[in-house]
N, C-alpha and C positions, 0 to 999 in steps of 0.2 A: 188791380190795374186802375187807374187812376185819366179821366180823360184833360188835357190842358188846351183850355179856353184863351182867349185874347180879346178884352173891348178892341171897338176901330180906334178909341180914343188911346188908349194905352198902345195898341201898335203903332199910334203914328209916334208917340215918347220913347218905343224901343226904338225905333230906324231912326231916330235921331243919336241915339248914344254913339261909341265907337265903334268901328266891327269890331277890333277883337272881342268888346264886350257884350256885341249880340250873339258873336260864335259860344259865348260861354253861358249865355244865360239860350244859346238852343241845346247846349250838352246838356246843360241843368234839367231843363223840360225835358228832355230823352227819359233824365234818371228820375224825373218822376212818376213820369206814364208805368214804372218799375213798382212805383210805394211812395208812400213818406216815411218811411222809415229811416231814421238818421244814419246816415255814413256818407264818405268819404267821396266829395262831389257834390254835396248836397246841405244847405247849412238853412234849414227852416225854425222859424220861431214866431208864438203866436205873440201879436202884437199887444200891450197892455192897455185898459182902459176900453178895446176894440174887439170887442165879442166877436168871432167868429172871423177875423181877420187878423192874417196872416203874413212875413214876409220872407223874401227867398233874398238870401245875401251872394254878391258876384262878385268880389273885390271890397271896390267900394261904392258900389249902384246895386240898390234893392228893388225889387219884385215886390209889391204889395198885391194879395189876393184873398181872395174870399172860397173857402170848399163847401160845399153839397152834395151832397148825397153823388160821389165818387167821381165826381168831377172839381177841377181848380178853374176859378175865374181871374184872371189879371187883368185888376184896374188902374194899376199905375206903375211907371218904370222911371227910376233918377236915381241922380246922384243921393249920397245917405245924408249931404248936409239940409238938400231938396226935399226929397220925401216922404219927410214927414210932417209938412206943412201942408196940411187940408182947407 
């Protein structure tokens, strides 16, 4: 079981996206409180270059997150042309 986190700074980048694309990245967090384990719903891959961070794909708006010791931390939400720009 897995607990999901949210900065204030990254919640105020989710309520900005569209709903339907925050209804899908709350299904998403549903299935991860589940595992990370890969299936259908759920599309995670660790970021390159970026130890120990991670991002969660919704279409085409990612999830960038950081895990610990059984919990996931979400530091940023955008679009995939956005998002990777630090």
């Amino acid at each position: 079981m897995v607990r999901v986190l949210i900065s204030r700074s990254s919640e105020r980048e989710l309520a900005r996206l569209p709903r339907d694309v925050q209804e899908r990245f709350a299904r998403a967090f549903d299935e991860m409180v589940k595992g990370l384990k890969p299936r259908p719903g759920l599309d995670v891959k660790p970021l390159r270059g970026m130890k120990g961070t991670w991002r969660l794909r919704v279409g085409s708006y990612r999830g960038v997150f950081e895990m610990e010791a059984g919990q996931v931390r979400f530091t940023r939400f955008g679009h995939r042309k956005d998002i990777y720009r630090f």
